[in-house]
C-alpha positions as CSV (number, residue, x, y, z in Angstrom):
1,X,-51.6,81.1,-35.7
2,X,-52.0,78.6,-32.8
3,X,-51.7,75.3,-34.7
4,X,-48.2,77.4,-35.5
5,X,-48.0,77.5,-31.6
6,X,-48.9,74.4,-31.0
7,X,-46.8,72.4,-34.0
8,X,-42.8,74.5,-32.5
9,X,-44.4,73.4,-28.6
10,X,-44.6,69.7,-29.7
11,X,-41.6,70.1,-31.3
12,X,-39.9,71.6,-28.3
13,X,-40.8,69.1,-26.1
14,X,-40.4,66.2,-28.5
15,X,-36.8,67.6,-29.0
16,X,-36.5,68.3,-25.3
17,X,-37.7,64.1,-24.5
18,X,-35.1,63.0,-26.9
19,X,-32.0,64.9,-25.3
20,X,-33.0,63.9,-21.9
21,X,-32.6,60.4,-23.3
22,X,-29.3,60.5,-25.2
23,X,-28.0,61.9,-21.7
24,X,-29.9,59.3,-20.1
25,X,-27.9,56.8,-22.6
26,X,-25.1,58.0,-22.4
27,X,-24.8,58.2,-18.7
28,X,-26.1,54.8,-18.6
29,X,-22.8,53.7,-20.6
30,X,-20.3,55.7,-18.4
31,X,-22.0,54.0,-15.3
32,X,-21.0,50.2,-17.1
33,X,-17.8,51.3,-17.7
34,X,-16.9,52.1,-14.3
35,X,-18.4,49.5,-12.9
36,X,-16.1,47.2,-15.0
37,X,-13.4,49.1,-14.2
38,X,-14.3,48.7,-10.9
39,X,-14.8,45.0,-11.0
40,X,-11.4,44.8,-12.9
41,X,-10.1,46.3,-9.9
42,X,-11.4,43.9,-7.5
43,X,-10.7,40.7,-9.0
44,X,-7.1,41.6,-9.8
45,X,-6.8,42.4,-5.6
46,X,-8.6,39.0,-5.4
47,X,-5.8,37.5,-7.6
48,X,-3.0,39.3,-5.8
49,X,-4.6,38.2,-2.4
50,X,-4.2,34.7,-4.2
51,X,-0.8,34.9,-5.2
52,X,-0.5,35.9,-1.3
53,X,-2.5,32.7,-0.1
54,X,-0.2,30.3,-3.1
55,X,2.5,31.7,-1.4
56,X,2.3,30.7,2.4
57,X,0.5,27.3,1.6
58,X,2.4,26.1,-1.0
59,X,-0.3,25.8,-3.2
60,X,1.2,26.2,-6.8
61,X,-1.8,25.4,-8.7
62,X,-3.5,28.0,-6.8
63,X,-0.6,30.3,-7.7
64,X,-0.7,29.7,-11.5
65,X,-4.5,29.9,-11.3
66,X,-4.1,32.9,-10.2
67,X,-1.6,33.9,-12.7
68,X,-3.4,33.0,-15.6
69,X,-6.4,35.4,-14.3
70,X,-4.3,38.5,-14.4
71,X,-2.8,38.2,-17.5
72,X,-5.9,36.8,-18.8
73,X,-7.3,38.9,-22.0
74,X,-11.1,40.0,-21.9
75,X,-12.0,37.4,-23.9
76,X,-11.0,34.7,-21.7
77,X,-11.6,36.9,-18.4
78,X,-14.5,34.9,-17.4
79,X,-12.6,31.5,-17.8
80,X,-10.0,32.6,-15.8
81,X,-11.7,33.9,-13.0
82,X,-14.0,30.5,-12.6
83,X,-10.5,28.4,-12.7
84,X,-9.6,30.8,-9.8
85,X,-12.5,30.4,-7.8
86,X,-12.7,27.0,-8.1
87,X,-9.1,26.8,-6.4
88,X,-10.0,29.5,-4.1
89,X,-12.7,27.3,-2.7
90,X,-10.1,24.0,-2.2
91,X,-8.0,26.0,-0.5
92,X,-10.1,28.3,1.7
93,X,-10.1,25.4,4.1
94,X,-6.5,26.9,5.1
95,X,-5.6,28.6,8.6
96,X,-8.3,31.9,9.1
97,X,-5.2,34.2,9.5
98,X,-4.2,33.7,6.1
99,X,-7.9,33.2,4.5
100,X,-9.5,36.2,6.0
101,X,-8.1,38.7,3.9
102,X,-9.5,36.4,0.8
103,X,-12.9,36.2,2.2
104,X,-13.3,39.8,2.3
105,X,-11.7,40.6,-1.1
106,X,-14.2,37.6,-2.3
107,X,-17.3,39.2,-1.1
108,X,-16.2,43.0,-2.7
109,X,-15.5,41.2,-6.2
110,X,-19.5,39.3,-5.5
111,X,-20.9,43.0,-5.2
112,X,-18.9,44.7,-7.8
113,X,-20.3,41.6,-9.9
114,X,-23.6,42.5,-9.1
115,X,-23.4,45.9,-9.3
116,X,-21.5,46.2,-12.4
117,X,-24.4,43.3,-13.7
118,X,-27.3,45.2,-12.3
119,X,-25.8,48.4,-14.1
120,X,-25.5,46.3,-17.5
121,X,-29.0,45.1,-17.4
122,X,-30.2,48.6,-17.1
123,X,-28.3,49.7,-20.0
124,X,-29.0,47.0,-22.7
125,X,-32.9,48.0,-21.3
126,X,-32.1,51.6,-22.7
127,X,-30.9,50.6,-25.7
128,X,-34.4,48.0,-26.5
129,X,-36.2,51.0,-26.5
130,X,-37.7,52.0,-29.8
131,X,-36.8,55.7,-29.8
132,X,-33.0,54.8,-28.8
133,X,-32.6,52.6,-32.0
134,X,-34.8,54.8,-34.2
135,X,-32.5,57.8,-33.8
136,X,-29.4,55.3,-33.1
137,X,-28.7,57.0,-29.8
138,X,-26.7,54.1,-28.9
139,X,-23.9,54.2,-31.8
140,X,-20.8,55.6,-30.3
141,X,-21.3,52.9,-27.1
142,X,-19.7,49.6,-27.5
143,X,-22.6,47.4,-26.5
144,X,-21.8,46.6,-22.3
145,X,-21.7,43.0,-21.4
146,X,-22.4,40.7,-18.6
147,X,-20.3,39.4,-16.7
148,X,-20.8,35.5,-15.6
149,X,-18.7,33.9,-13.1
150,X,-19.4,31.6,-10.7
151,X,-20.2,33.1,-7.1
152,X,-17.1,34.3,-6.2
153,X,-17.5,34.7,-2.4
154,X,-16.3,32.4,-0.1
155,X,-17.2,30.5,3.1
C-alpha cells in the first residue's frame, strides 16, 4: 500500500514541476514579446524624433534614413536601424535645443535593447533545458530573437 502512496506522490509532484514550468515558459515568451513591442515602440519615436531633427537641419539623408527604418520589414529591422544611427551620430553635432529630445529617445531605445535582449537570453535558456524539449513545452512559441544594433545612444 505505501509504494501505491509513494508511486501517485511522485507523480503529483513530478506533474506539479512540469506545470510550473510550461507557465514558467510560457510567461517567459509573453515577457519577449512585450519587450519587442516595447522596443518597436521606441525606435519608431527615435525615427519620428529623426524625421523632426531632418527637418530643421536640412539633413535629407538623415530624413530618408530615417524613412527607411519605419517602413523597414523585420527582416531588415536591424539594417535599418544601424543606417539610422550611424546618421544620428553625424548629425548630433547640431544645436542642443534640437538634439536634446534625440539623446533622450536614444538612451530609452539603448535600455529597451537591453531589456528586451536580457529578456531573450532568459528565454532561449528555458527552452535548452532538457525537460522543456522532452515534453516540447516550447511548440506554440515562435523562437524570440536578439536584437543587434549598434549602441544606439548618443553623446
Amino acid at each position: 500500500m505505501w509504494w501505491v502512496i509513494t508511486v501517485v506522490a511522485v507523480v503529483v509532484l513530478v506533474a506539479t514541476y512540469l506545470t510550473w514550468l510550461a507557465a514558467r515558459v510560457d510567461r517567459l515568451h509573453a515577457r519577449a514579446v512585450a519587450a519587442y513591442a516595447t522596443l518597436d515602440a521606441h525606435l519608431l519615436r527615435r525615427a519620428v524624433a529623426a524625421v523632426a531633427l531632418a527637418e530643421a537641419a536640412q539633413l535629407p539623408t538623415l530624413m530618408y534614413a530615417a524613412r527607411i527604418a519605419v517602413d523597414a520589414q523585420p527582416e531588415d529591422r536591424e539594417v535599418a536601424e544601424n543606417d539610422l544611427t550611424r546618421h544620428l551620430r553625424d548629425a548630433a553635432a547640431g544645436p542642443q535645443d534640437v538634439v536634446g529630445p534625440l539623446v533622450q529617445v536614444s538612451r530609452r531605445v539603448a535600455l529597451a535593447r537591453q531589456v528586451h535582449n536580457d529578456v531573450v537570453r532568459d528565454a532561449l535558456a528555458v527552452r535548452r533545458r532538457v525537460l522543456v524539449r522532452l515534453f516540447r513545452l516550447t511548440r506554440k512559441h515562435p523562437r524570440p530573437a536578439y536584437f543587434d544594433v549598434d549602441d544606439p545612444s548618443l553623446p
